[in-house]
VEXNU-191288 format. One record per residue: residue in three letters; x, y, z of N, C-alpha, C, O, CB in turn. Coordinates in steps of 0.2 Angstrom, whole numbers, plus 5000, padded with zeros to 4 digits. Glycine has a CB too. Layout:
! residues N
AlaXYZXYZXYZXYZXYZ...
END
This chain:
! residues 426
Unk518050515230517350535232517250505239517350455240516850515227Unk516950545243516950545250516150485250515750485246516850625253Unk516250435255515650405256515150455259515250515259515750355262Unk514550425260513950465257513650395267513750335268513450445245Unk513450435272513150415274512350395276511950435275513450425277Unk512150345278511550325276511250285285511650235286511550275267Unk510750305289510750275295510350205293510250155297510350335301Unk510050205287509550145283509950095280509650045278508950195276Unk510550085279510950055275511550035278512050045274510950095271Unk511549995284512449965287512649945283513249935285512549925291Unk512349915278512849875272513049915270513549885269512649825267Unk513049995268513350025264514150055266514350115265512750065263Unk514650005268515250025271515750035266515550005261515449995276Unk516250055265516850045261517350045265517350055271516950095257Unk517950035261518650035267518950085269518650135270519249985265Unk519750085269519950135273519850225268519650285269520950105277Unk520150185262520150255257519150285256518650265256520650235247Unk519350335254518750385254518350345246518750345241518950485253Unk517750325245517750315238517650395231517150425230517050255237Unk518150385230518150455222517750435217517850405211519050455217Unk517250445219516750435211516450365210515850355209517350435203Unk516750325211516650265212516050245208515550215211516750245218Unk515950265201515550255198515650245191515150255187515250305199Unk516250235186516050195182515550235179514950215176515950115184Unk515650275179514750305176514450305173514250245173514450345174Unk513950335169513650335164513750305159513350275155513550365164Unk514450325158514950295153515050225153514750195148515650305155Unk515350205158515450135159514650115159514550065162515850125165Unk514250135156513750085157513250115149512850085147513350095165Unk513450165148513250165138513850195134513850215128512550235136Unk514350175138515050195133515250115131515550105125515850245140Unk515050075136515250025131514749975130514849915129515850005133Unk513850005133513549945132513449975122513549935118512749935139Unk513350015120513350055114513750035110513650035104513450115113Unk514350025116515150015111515049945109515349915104516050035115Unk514549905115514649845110513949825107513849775104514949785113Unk513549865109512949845104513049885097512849865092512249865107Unk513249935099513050005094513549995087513450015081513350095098Unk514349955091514849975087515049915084515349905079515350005091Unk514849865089514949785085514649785079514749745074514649715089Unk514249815079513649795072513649805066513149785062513049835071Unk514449815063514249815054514749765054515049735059514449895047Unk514749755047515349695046515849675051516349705051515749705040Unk515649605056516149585059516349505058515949465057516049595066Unk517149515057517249445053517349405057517449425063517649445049Unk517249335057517049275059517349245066517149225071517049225054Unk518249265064518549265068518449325075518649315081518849265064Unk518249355073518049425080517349365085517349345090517449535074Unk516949355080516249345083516549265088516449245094515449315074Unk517049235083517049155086517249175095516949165100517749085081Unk517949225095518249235099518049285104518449295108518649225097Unk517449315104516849345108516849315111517049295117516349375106Unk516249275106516049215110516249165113515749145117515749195107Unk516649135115517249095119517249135125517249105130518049095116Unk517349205124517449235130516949255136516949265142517749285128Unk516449265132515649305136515349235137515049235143515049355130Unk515449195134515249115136515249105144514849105149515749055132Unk516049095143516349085151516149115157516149095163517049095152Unk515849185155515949235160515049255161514949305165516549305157Unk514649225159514049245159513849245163514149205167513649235156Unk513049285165512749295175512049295170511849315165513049395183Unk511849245177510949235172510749255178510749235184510649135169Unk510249325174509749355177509249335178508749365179509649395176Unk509149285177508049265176508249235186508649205189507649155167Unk507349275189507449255195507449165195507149145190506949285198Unk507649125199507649055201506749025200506648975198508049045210Unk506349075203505749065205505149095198504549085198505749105213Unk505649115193505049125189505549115183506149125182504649195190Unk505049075178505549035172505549125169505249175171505048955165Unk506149125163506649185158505849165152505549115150507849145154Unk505749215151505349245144505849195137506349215135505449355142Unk505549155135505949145127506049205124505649255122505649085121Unk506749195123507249255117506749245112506349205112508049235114Unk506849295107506549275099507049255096507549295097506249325094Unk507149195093507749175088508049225084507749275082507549135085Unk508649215082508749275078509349235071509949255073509149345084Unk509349205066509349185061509949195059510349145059508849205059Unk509949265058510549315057510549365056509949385054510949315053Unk511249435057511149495060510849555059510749605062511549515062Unk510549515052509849575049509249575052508849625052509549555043Unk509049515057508449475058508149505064507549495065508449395057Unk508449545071508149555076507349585075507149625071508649595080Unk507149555078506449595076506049615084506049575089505849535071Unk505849675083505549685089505949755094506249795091505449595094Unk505949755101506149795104506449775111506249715113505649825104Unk506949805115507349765120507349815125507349875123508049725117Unk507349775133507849845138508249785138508249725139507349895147Unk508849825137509549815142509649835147509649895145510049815140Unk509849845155510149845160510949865158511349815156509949795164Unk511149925159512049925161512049955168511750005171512649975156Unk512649905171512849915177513349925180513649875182512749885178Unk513749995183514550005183514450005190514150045193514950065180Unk515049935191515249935196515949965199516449975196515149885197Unk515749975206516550015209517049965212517549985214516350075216Unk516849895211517349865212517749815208517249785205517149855216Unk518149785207518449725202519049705204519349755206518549745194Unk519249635204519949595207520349655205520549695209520249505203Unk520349645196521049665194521049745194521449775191521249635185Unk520549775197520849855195521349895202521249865208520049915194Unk521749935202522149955204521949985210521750045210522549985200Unk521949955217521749975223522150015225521950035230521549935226Unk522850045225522850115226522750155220523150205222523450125229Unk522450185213522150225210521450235215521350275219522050215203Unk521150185214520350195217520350185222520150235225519850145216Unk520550155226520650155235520450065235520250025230519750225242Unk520450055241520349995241519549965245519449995250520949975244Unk519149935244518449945243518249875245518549825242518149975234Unk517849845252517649785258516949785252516949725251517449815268Unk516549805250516049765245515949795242515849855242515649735246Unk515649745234515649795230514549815229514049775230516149765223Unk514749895226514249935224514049955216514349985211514349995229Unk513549935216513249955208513050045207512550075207512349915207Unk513650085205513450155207513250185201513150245200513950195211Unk513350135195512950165189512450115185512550055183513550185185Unk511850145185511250085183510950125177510750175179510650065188Unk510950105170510650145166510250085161510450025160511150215163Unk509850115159509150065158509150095150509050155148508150075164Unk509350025145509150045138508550025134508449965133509750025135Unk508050075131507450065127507750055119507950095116506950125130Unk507550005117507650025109506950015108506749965111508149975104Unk506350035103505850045102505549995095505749985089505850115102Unk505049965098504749905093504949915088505349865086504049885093Unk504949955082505049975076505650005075505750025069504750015074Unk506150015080506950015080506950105076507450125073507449935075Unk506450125078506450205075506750255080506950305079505650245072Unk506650235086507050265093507350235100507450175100506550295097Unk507550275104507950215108507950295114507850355112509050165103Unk508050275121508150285126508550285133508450235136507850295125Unk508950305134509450305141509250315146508850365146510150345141Unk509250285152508750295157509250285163509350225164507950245157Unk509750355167510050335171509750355180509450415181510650375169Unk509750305183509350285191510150315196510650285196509050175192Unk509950365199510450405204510550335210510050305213510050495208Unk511350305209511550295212511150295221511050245224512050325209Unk510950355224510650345231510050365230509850415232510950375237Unk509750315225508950355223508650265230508850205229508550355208Unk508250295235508150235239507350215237506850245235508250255248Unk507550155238506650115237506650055239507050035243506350095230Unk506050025237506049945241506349915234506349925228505049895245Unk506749855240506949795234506749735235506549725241507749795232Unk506849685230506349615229507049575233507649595232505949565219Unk506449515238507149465240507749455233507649485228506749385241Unk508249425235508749415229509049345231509049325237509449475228Unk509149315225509649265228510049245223509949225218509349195230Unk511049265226511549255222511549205221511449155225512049275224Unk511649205214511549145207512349115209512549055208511449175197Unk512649165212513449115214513649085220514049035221514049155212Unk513249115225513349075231512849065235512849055241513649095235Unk512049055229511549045232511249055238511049005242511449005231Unk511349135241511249155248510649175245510449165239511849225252Unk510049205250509349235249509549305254509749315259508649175253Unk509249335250509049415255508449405253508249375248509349495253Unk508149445262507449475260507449525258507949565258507049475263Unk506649535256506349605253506549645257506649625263505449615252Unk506849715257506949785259506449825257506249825251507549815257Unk506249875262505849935262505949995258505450025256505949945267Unk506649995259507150065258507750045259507850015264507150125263Unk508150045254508750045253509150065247508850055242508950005256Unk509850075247509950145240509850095235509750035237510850205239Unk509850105229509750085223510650025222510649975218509550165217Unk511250065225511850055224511949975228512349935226512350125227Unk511449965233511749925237511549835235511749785238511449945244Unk511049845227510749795226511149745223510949685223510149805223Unk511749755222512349705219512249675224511849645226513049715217Unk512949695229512949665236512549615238512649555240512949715240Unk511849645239511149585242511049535238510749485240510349615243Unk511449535228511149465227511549485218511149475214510049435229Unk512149505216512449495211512049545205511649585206512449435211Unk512149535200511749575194511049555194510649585191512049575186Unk510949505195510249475195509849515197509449535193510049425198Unk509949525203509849575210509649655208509249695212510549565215Unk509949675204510049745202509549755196509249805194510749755201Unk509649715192509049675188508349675191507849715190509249585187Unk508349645194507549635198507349705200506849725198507349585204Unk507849755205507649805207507549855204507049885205507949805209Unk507949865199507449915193506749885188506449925184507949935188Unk506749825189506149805184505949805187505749865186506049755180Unk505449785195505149835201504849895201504249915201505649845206Unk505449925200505449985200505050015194504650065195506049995199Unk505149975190504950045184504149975181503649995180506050065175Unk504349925181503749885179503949855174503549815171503049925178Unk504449865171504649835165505049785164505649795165504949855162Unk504949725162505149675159506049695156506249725151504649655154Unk506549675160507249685157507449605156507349565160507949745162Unk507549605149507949525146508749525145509049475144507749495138Unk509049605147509849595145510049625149509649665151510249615139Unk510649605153511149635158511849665155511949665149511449585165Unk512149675157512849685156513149735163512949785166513049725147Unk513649705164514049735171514949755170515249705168514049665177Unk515149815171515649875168516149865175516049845181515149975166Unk516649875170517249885178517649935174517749955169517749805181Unk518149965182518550025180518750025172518750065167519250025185Unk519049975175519549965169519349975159519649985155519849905171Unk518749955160518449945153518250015151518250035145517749905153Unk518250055156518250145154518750155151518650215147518150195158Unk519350135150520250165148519950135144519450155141521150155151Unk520250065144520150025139519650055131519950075125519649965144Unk518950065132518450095128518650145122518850155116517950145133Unk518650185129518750245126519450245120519450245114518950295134Unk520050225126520650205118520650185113520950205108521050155117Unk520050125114519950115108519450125102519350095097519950075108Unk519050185104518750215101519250285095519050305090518250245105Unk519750295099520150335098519950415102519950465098520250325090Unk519750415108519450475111518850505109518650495103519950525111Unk518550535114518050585113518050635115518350635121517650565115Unk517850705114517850765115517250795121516550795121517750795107Unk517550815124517250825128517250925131517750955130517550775133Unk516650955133516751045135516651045142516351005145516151105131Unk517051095143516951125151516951195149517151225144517651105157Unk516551225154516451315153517051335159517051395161515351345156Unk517451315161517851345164518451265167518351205167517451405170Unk519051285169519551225170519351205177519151225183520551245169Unk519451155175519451105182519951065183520451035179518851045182Unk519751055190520451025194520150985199520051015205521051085196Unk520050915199519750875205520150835207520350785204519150845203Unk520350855213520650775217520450745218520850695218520950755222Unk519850735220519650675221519650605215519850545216519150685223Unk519450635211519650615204520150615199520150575194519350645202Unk520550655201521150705195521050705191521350695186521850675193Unk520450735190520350775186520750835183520950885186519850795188Unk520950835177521250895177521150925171521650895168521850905179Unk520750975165520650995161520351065160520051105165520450945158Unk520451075154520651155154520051175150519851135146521351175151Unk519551245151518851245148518751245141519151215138518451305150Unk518251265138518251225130518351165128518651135132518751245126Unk518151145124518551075120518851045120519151055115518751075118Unk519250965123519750935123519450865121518750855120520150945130Unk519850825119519550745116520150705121520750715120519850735104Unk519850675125519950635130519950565131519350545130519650655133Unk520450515132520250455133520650415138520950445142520150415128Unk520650355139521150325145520750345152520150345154522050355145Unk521450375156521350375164520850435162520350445166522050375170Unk520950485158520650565159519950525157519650505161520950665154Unk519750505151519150485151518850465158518350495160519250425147Unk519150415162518650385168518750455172518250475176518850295172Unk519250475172519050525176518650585176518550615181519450535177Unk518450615170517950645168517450615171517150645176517950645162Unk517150565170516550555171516350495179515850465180516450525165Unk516950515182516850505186516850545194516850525200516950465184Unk516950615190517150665195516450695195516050695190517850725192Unk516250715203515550735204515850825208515450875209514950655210Unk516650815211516550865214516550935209516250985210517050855220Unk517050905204517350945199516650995195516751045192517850895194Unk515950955195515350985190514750995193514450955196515250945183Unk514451055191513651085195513851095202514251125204512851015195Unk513351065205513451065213513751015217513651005223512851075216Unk514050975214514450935215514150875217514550825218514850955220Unk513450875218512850815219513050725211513350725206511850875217Unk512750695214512950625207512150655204512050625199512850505210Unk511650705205511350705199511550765195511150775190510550705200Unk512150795196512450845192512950795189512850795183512850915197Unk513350745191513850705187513350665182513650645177514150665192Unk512750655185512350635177512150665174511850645169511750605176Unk512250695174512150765166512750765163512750785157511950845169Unk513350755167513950785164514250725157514450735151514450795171Unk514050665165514150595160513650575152513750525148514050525167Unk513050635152512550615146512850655141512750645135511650645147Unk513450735143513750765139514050725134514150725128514050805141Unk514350675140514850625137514650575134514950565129515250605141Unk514150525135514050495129513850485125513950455120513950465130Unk513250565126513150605118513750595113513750565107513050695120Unk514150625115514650675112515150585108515350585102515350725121Unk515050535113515350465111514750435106515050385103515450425117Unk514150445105513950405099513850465095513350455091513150355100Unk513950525093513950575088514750545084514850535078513950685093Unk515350525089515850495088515950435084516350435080515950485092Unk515550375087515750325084515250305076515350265072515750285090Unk514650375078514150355070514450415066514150425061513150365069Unk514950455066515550505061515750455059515650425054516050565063Unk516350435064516950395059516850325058516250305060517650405062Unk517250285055517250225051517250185058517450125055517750215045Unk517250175062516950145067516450065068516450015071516650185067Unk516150105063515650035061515750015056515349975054514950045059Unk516250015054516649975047517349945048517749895045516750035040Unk517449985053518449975054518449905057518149895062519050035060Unk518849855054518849785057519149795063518749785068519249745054Unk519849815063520249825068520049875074520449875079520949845066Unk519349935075519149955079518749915083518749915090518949995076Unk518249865078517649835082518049775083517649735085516749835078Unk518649745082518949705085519249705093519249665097519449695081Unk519549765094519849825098519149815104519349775109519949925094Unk518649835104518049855107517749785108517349785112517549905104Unk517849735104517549675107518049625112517949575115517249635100Unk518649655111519249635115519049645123519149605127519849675113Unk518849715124518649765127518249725133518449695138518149815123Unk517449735128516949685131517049625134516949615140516449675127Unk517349565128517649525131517949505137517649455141517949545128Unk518549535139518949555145518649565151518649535156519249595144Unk518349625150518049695156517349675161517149685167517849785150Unk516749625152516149655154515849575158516049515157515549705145Unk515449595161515049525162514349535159514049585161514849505171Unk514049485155513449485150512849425153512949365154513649465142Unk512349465153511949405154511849335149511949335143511249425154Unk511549285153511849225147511149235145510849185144512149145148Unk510849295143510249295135510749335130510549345125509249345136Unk511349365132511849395127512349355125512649385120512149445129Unk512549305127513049265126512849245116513249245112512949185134Unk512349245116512449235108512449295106512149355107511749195104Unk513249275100513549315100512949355091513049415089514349285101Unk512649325088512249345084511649365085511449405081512249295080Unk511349365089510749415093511249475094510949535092510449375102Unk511949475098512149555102512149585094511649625094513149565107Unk512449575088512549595082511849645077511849695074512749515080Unk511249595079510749595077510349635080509849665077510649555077Unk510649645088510349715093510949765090510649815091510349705104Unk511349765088511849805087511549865080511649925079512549755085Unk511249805077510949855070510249885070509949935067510949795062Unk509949855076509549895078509649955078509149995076509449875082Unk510249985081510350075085510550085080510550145080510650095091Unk510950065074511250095069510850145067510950195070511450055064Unk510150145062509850195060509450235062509150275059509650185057Unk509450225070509150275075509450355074509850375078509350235082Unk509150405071509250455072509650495078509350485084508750475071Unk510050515078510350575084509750615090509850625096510650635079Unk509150625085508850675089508450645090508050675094508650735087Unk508250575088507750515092507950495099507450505103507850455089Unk508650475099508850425105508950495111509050545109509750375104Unk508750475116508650515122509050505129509050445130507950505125Unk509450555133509650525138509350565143509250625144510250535139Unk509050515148508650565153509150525161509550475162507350535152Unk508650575166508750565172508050535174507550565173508950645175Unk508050475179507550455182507250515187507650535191507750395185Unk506550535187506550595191506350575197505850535199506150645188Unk506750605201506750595209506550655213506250695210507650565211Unk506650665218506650715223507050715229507250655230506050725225Unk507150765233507450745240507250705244506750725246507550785244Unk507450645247507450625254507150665261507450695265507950615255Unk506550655261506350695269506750675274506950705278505550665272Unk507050595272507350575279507950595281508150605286507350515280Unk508550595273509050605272509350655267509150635261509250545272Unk509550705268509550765263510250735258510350775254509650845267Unk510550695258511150655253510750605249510950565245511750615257Unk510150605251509850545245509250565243508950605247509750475248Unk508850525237508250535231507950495233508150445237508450525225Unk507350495231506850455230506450475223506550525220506350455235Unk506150425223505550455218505050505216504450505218505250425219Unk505250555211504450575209503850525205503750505199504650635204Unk503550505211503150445207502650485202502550445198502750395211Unk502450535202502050565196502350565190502050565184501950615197Unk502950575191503450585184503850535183504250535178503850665183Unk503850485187504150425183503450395181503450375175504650355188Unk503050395184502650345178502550385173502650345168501850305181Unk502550425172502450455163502850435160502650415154502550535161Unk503650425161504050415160504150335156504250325150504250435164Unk503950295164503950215162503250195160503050145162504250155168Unk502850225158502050215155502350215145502150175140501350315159Unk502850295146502750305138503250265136503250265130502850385135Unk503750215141504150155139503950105136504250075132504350145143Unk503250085142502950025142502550035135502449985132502450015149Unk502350075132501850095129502150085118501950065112501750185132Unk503050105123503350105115503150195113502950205108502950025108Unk503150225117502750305114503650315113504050295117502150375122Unk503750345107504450385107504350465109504050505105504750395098Unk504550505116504750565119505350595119505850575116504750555123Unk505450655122505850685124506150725128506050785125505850705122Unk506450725132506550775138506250825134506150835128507450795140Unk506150875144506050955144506650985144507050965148505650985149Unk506851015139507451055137507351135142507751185141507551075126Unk506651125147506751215150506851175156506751215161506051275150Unk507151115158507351095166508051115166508351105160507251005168Unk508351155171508851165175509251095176509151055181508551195181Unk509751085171510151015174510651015179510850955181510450985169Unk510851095181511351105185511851035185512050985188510951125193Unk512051065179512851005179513051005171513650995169512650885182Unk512651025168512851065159512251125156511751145158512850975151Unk512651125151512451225147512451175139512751125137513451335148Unk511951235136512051215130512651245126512751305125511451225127Unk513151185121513851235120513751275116513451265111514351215118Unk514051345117513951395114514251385107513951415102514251455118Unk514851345105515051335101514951275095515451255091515451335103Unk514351245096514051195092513951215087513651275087513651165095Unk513951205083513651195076513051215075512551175077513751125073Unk512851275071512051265072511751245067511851285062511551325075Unk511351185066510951155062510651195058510451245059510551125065Unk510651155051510351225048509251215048508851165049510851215037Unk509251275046508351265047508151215043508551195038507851335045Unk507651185044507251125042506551135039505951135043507151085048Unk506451155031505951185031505151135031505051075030505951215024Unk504851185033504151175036503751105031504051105025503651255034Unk503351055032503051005025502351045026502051075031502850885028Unk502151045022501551075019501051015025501150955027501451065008Unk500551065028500251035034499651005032499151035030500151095039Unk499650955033499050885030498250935031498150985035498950775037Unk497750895027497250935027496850875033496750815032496950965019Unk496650915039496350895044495850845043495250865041496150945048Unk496050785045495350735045494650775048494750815052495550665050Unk494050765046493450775048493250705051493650665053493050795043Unk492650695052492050655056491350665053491050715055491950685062Unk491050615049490550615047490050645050489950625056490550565045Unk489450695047489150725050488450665053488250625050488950775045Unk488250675059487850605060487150615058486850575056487850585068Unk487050675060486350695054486450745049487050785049485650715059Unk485950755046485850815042485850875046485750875052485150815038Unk486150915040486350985046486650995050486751045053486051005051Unk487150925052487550925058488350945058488550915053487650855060Unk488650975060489151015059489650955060489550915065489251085062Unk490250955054491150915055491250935059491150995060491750905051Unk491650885064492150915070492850905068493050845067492050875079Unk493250935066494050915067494050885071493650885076494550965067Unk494750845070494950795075495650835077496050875074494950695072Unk495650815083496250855086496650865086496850815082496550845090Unk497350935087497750925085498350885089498350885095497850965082Unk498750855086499150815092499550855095499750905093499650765089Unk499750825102500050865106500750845108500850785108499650865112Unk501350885109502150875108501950795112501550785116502750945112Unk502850765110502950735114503650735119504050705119502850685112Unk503450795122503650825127503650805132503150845134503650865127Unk503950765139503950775145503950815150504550835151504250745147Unk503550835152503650925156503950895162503650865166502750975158Unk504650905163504850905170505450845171505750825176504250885174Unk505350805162505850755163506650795161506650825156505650695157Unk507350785166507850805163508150765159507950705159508150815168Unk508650765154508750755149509050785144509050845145508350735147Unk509450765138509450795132509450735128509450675130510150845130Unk509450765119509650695114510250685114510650725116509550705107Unk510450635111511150645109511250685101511850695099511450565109Unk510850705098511150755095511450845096511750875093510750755092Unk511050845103511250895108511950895109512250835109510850885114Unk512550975111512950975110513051025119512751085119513050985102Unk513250995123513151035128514051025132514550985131512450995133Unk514051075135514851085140514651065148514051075150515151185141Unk515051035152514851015158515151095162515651125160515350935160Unk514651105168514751185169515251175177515051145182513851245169Unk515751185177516151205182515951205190515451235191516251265180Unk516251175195515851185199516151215205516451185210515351135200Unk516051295205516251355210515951355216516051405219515951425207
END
């Protein structure tokens, strides 16, 4: 994928090769924050948990700012006991020591090009995916890397991708909690490689295209309809922007929501949540690949957030697009619709459970013609309308209202029980 230039952003350079995607996508950032919240969660035996933990221990990045004390965790007893509601932060980075710098090119610093913000809801009856376009620009809060304790200052404007770089996951951390006004207590940070990795060990996911593609930049290469995909075609699916819609990263977010839909319809079918040797596989995965904040490092809290999303309905959990608009200054980059993010992070803050508008144009997927169609859902006999006591004699009841959808008019999105193809891009 070709660098994206920006006259606001000098830090934003790469080396000599062009970056291809360089995004770890969506995927990499609910393919395996799911896979290890979602998937770790039924019976894991002791031996799995001891030797997680050994691993995530060593490797943890503490996000709380220096300058303001971390919120106490709620204890968590055991992995029945989580109570309450959480955002996690995932983060896919385009860069890592061990991934193969001639597949990806070779890359002078690294960039957070995938940020997606997880809601699970106080009563654990919904949950939401909330992906932030890669050159969506805004201001960001000073940072100071927890590992070489440098300070950046506050920025005005600059892309959302560049906030690793200025000061590590912390950094990226703060910038979306800024951003959106919410309190995030968990990180986790994704590399190339954890996408092959994932995916294998889920044993693939099925993925649709309305016509074949063929992306060099990516190598992409699959054929239209239906295929079940994992390894290198996995990351490359989802990380090909020229191959789907208009070739824009908010067409590749749609493509990548087909796909992780398509990956937890996956991993709550099959035995998944029961197979020792799967959620052994996937915590190997994590293990290895992911960097966790050390409020995740207990490995009986992740377990306990894990069973949380278990009974979350399909047509509950939501993947949306942070809604942005064009750049006056720069037609390659986003900003903010601030009218329709705060509805957004208002009905977050609020714990309201929503839904994408299913009449927004996602230009990057179609609904599949070949899905399964649900069978009808008959009508509940409709409650008989509270009244309002009359205040005097003679005074007429008023019905009380009736409720109105919880529909975002203008939010992009689907559920993951939605069954959609990534549409070709001509």
């Amino acid at each position: 994928m070709n660098a994206r230039k920006t006259s606001r952003a000098p830090l934003m350079k790469h080396g000599q090769q062009p970056r291809r995607g360089a995004v770890a996508t969506l995927m990499k950032t609910l393919a395996i924050a799911l896979a290890v919240v979602l998937v770790s969660g039924a019976s894991v035996a002791a031996w799995v948990v001891y030797d997680l933990a050994s691993n995530v221990s060593s490797n943890a990045v503490d996000i709380a700012p220096p300058d303001d004390p971390a919120t106490p965790l709620p204890a968590v007893p055991n992995i029945d006991a989580f109570e309450g509601g959480f955002n996690m932060l995932v983060v896919g980075a385009d860069n890592d020591e061990n991934q193969d710098k001639n597949a990806y090119g070779k890359r002078d610093i690294t960039l957070n090009d995938v940020n997606m913000l997880l809601h699970v809801s106080e009563d654990h009856t919904s949950a939401v995916v909330v992906s932030f376009p890669r050159d969506l620009v805004i201001a960001q809060p000073k940072c100071v890397d927890p590992e070489t304790e440098k300070t950046e200052r506050a920025v005005s404007a600059q892309p959302l991708n560049a906030a690793y770089e200025r000061g590590g996951l912390s950094c990226v951390v703060a910038t979306v909690s800024e951003l959106t006004g919410l309190n995030i207590e968990y990180a986790a940070l994704m590399s190339f490689d954890a996408v092959v990795q994932m995916t294998n060990a889920v044993g693939g996911v099925p993925v649709c295209l309305t016509e074949r593609v063929r992306d060099r930049y990516s190598g992409l290469d699959l054929p239209a309809g239906t295929t079940t995909i994992s390894g290198a075609t996995a990351l490359a699916f989802l990380r090909t922007r020229h191959g789907v819609g208009d070739g824009s990263d908010l067409s590749r977010i749609a493509s990548q929501q087909q796909y992780i839909s398509s990956l937890i319809r996956t991993i709550k079918s099959n035995d998944t949540l029961t197979d020792i040797t799967k959620l052994y596989g996937l915590a190997q995965v994590a293990a290895k690949h992911v960097k966790l904040s050390t409020s995740l490092t207990n490995v009986t809290r992740m377990v306990a957030m894990a069973r949380t999303l278990q009974t979350i309905d399909l047509d509950k959990l939501a993947l949306v697009q942070y809604p942005v608009g064009t750049d006056p200054d720069n037609s390659n980059k986003v900003i903010p619709n601030k009218a329709l993010a705060k509805q957004l992070t208002d009905a977050i803050a609020a714990d309201r459970s929503f839904a994408p508008d299913s009449t927004v144009d996602r230009n990057g997927v179609e609904a599949d013609p070949n899905a399964p169609v649900e069978p009808p859902v008959a009508d509940a006999p409709a409650p008989e309308p509270p009244v309002t006591e009359p205040s005097a004699p003679g005074a007429s009841a008023t019905p009380a209202p009736t409720p109105t959808s919880n529909v975002i008019e203008g939010l992009a999105g689907q559920t993951a029980l939605e069954q959609t193809c990534s549409v070709a891009n001509r």
